[in-house]
C-alpha positions in Angstrom: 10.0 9.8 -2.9 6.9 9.0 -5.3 3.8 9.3 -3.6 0.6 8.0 -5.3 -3.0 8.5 -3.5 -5.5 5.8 -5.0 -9.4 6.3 -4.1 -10.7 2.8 -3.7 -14.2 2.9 -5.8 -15.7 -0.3 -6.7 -12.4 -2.7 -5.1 -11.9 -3.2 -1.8 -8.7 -2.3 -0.3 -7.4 -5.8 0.0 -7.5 -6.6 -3.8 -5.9 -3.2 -4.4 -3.4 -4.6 -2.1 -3.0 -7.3 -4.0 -2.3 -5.8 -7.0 -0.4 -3.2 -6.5 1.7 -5.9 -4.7 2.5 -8.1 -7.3 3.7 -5.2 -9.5 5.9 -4.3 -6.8 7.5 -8.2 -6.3 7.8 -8.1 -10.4 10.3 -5.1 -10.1 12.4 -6.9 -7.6 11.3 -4.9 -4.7 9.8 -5.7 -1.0 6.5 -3.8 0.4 5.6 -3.2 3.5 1.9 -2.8 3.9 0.5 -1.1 6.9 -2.8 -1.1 8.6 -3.7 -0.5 12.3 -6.5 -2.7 12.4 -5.8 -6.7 12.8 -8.8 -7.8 10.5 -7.9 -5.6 7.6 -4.5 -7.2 7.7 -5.6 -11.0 8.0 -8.0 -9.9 5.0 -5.3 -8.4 2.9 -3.3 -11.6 3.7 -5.5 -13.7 2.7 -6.0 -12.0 -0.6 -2.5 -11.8 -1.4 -2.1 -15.6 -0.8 -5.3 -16.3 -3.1 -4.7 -13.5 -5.7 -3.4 -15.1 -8.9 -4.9 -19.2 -9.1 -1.1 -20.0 -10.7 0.9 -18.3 -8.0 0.6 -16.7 -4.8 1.8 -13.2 -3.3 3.9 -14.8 0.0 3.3 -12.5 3.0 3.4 -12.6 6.9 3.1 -10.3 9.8 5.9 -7.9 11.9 5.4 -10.0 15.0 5.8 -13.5 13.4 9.2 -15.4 13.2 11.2 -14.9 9.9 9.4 -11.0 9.2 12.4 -9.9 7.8 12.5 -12.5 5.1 8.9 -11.7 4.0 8.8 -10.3 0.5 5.4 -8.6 1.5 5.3 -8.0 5.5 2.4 -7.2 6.9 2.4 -4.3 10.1 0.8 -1.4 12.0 3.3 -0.2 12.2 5.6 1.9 9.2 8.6 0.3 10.4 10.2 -1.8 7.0 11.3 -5.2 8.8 12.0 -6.6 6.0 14.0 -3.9 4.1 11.2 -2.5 2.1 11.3 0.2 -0.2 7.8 0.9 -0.8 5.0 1.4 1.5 1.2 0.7 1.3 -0.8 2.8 3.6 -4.4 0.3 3.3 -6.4 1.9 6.1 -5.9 5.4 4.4 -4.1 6.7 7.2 -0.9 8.4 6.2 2.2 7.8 8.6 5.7 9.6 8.1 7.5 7.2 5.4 11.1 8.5 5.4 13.4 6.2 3.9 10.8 5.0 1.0 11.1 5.5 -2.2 7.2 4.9 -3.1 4.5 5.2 -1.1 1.0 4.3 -1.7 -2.1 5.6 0.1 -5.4 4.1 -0.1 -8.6 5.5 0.6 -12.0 5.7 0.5 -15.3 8.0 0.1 -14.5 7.6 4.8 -10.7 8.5 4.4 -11.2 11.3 1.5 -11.0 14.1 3.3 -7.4 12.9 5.0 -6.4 12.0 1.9 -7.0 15.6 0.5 -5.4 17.2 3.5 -2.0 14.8 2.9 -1.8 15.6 -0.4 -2.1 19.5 -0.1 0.6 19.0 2.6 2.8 17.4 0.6 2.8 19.9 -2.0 6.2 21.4 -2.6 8.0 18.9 -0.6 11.9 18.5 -1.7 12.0 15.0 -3.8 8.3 14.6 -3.5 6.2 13.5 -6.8 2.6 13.0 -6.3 -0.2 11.2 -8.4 -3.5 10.6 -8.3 -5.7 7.5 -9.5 -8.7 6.4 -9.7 -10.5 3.5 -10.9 -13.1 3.9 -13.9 -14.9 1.2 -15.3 -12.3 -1.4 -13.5 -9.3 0.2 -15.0 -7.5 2.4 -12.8 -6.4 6.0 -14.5 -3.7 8.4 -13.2 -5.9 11.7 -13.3 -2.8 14.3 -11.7 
């Protein structure tokens, strides 16, 4: 599994969501993206629909009808209803992601020190690749 640890700088999580997203749905693939709290979801949801003014990222929630149809389902959980391979952790809190084969983790100047304590226990791990970004000047740059 790839794992890849973006610091959120200047964007909010929800736009990172976004595009990170529509990468994903150009491969082919289905995300899952997981957040405990219920207002960072409806805001990631709402930026997904509105992201792009010619199309739209379609998304909905674990607990609504049809979830495992959802290209993009939204959870707070890490359980893939929808048959996702990759995984968006938004809130910056990392959850077991067996089964993945990518695996993103968000966080924040809040969340940093998690963030360093996941990716130092991750080190060595069998099929693990990590990477590190970060956004400079509005471009983001893979700096390990």
């Amino acid at each position: 599994m790839r794992v890849d640890f973006w610091q959120l700088s200047r964007d909010p999580a929800e736009k990172v969501v976004a595009l990170i997203a529509a990468r994903v749905l150009g491969e082919g693939e289905r995300l899952l993206v997981v957040a405990a709290e219920a207002e960072q979801r409806a805001a990631i949801s709402r930026a997904l629909w509105e992201a792009k003014p010619d199309a739209f990222l379609a998304n909905g929630g674990a607990g609504e009808p049809h979830a495992d149809r959802q290209p993009i389902l939204l959870s707070d959980a890490c359980e893939p209803l929808n048959g996702a391979n990759h995984v968006i952790f938004a809130d910056g809190q990392w959850r077991a992601a067996e089964g993945f084969a990518r695996a993103f983790l968000l966080f924040d100047d809040a969340t940093v020190a998690a963030a360093r304590g996941v990716w130092r226990s991750l080190d060595g791990g069998e099929g693990l690749e990590r990477a590190f970004f970060r956004q400079d000047d509005g471009k983001w740059v893979k700096v390990a």
